[in-house]
N, C-alpha and C positions, 0 to 999 in steps of 0.2 A: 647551130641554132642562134638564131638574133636574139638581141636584146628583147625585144615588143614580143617578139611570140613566147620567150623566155616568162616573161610578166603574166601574159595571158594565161600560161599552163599553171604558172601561181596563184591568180585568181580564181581559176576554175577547182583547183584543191581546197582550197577555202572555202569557196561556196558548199564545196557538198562536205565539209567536217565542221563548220561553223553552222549553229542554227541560230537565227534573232529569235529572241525572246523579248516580248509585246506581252501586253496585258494579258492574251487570251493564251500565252504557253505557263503551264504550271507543272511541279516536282513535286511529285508526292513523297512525303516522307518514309523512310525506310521503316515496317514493321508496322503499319499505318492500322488500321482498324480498316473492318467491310463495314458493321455497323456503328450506329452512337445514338442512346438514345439521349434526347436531352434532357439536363435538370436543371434546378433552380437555380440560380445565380452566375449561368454561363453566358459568353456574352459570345457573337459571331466570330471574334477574333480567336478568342479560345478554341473553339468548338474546331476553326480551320485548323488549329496548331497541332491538331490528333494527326491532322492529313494532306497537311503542304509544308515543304519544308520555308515556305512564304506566306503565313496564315493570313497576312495584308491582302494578298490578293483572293479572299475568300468572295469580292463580288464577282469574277471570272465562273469562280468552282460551282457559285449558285445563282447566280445572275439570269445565264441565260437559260435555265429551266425551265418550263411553262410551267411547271408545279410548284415553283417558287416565285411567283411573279417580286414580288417584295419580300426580301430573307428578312424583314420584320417581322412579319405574320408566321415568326416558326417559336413554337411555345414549348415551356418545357412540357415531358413527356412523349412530346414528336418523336418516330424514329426515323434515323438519316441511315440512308442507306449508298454508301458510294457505289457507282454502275460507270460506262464508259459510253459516251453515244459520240458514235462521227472517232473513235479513239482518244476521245479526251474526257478524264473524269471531270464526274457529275456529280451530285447530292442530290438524292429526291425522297421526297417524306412522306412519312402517313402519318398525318395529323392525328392528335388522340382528343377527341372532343369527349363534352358532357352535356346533359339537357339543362339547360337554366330551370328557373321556377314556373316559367312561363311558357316551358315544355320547347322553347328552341334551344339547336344544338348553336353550342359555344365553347371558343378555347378555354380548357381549363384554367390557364393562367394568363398572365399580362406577357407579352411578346418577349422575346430577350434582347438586348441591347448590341448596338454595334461591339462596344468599349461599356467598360464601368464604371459609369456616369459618377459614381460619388469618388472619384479617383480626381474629377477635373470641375464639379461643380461648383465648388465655391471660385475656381480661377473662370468660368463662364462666365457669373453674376458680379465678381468680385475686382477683379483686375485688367485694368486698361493703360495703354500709354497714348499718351495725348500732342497735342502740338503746345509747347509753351506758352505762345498766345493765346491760346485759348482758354487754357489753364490759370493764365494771368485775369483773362475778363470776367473768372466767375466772383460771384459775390465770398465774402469768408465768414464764418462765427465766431462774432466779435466777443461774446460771451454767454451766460445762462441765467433761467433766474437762483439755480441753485449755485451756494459760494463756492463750492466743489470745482478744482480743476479740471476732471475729467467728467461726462456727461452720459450718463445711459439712457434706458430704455425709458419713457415716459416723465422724462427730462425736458422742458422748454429750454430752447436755448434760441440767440438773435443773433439775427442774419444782416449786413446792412444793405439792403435793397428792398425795394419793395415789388414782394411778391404777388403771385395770384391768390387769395384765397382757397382753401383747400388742396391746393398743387400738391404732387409727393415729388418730394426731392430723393437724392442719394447725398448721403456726406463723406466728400474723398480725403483720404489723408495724403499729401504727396510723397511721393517716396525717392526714388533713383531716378538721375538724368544718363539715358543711353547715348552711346557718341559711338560711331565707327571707328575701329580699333584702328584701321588703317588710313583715311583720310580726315578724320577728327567731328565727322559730320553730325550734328544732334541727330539725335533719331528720334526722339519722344523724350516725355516725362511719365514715368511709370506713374497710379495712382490708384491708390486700393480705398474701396467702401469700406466706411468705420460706422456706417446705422445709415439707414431710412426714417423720412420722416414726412409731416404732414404740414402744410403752410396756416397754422390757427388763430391768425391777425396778422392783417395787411398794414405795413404803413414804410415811412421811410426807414424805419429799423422795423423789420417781421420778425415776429413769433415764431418755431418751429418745434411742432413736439417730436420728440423722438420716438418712432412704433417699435424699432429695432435696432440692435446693436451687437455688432459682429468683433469690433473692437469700442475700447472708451473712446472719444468726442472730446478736442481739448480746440480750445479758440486759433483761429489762423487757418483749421480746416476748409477747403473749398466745398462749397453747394449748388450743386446743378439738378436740374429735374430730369426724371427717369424720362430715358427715352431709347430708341432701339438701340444704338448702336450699345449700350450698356446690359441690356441683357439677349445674347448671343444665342443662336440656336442650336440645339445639340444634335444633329443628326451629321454622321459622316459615313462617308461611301470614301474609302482607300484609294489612293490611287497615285502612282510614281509622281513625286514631283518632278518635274521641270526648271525649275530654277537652278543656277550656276551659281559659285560664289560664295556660298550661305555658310555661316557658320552659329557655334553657341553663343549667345550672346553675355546671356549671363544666367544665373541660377536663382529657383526662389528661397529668399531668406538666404543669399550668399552661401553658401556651399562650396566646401572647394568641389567638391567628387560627390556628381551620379550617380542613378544608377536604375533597372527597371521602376517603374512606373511612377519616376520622379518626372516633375515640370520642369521646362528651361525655356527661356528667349530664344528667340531664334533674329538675328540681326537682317532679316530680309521680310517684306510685308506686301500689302496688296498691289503696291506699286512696281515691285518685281515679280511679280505673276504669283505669288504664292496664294493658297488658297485651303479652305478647311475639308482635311483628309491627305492633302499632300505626306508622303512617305519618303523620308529622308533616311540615308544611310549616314552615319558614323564614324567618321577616319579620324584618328593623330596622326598628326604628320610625324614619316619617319625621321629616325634619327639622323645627322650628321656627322660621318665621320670624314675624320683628317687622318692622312697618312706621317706619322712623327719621321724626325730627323734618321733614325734605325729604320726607316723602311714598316716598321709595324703599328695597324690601325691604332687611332686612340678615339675612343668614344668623348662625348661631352663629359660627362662625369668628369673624365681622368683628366684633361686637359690644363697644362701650365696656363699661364697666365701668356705666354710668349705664345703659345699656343691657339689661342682663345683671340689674339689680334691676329695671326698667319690666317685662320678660319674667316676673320672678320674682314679682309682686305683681299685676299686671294682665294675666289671660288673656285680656281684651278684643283688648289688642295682641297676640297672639301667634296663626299660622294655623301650621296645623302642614300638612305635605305628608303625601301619601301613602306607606305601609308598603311598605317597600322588598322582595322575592324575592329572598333567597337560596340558597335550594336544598331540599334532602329527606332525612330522615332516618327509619330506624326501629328500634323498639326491640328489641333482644334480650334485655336481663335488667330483671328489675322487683324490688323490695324494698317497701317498706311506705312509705314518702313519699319516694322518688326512683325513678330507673331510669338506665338505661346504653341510648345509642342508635347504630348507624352510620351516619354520612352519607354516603346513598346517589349522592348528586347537587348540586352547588353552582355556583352562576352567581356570588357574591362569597365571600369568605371568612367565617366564621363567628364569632361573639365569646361571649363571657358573658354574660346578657342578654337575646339575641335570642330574639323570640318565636316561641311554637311555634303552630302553629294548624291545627286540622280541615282536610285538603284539600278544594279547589273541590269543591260540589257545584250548580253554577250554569252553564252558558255558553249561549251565544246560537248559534241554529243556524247550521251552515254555517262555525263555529269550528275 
């Protein structure tokens, strides 16, 4: 037998023991429930996690339903009943309605959420990273008229520019400058709301009163006016990213270790396709071992010093192990070269670093 037709009979084995798995193939979890009714504070992602061992892909499971046209519209009290139509499970519901006052029937309650909004809502309203320049052009608060260093809630404080009358500002405090780990590239200036406030005299130094305050208001703060790109829309529909590359960027309020339904940066943004709902997996990279002088492995840990240069100058010696799984995350806010992501799910804890990568689109039948 030749070589070509050798290859061919290998391909052909593969075709029929490999199956792609695309959005629309889903694993139900072992021990799954037939039904669920829903209750109060579940959100879609949960509600999937009873019955895919990929609860992310829970717009597949309900998507394409007619009875579900938008898995918004499913309230608690609803019962979900999994069925299989065409061989692929489905969820279809019987609504539990009530008569309003006004004798129309109406969901008993407010819809359930994709995710749990109050998990990510102040990082929605709250936290952006910006371009430098830009950041450089806003005006700052030069000070207040209270002698107080720090400024609250119906507080005047002056701005040095002159405003629009009545405008609502936000006041950022800046925070971290992100840089790519590996080619040193700025990415942004992180910048967190510290109050909202109202323009209450115009002139070349304005007035600003403070409506609100999330943190104190100290002089040097920058002031820009509300406008969309600061507050961010919360609706996310899941779905595999596509971006190569990506990794943690950094953690909020420095952290060393993650872990479920903590935030992170993610060092890749709308400029690399990412986008809100993207579904990242989770890797450390495996370890490195070097084979010592006796012939037996030695881990990083244990490694001499003599050691630690032979690894560093000959990748000959050096086997690296396999990329370790630690869990799942997806993204809510995106910016121009970063994003903000929650982690949905974590089998270890999570670090700075760790890689992000495309979820499986590979398994082996009968998986």
């Amino acid at each position: 037998m030749d070589l070509c037709m050798r290859r061919l009979l290998i391909l052909a084995f593969l075709a029929l023991n490999i199956t792609q798995v695309n959005a629309d193939t889903l694993t139900l979890k072992a021990g799954h429930p037939d039904t669920y009714v829903v209750k109060k504070g579940d959100t879609l992602w949960d509600i999937s996690g009873y019955f895919l061992k990929d609860p992310w892909r829970w717009p597949t499971l309900w998507g394409h339903n007619p009875q579900i046209a938008n898995p918004h519209l499913i309230y608690p009290g609803d019962r979900l009943t999994l069925v299989f139509i065409d061989g692929k499970p489905r969820l279809v519901v019987k609504q539990h309605l009530v008569k309003s006052v006004e004798g129309r029937i109406k969901p008993k309650n407010g819809a359930i959420p994709a995710v749990d909004l109050s998990l990510i809502h102040q990082y929605l309203n709250q936290n952006r990273v910006v371009d430098e320049q830009w950041l450089d052009g806003l005006p700052i608060v030069l000070s207040g008229e209270s002698p107080s260093r720090h400024h609250i809630i119906d507080d005047i404080v002056y701005v040095n520019a002159k405003l629009p009358s009545g405008q609502k500002v936000l006041i950022y405090q800046p925070a971290r400058e992100f840089t790519n780990k590996d080619s040193g590239e700025v990415l942004g200036r992180e910048i967190i709301v510290s109050a909202s406030g109202r323009v209450v005299d115009s002139g070349d130094i304005s007035k600003v009163q403070l409506l609100s305050n999330l943190r104190e208001t100290r002089v040097g703060f920058k002031v820009a006016p509300v406008d969309d790109d600061s507050l961010m829309p919360a609706y996310f529909v899941p779905q595999a990213a596509q971006t190569e590359g990506a990794s943690v960027l950094a953690t909020v309020g420095n952290i060393r270790e993650v872990g479920k339904l903590d935030v992170v940066y993610l060092d890749k943004g709308s400029e690399d396709g990412v986008r809100p709902g993207n579904v990242f997996s989770i890797y450390r990279d495996g370890e490195e071992i070097i084979i010592g002088n006796d012939g037996v492995p030695v881990r990083v840990i244990d490694r001499t010093s003599y050691e630690k240069v032979l690894a560093y100058f000959s990748e000959d010696n050096v086997t690296k192990m396999p990329d370790i799984f630690h869990g799942k995350l997806m993204v809510f806010k995106v910016f121009d070269k970063t994003s903000m992501g929650l982690i949905m799910h974590s089998d270890r804890p999570v670090r700075v670093g760790d890689k992000l990568m495309i979820p499986e689109k590979l398994t082996l039948k009968g998986q």
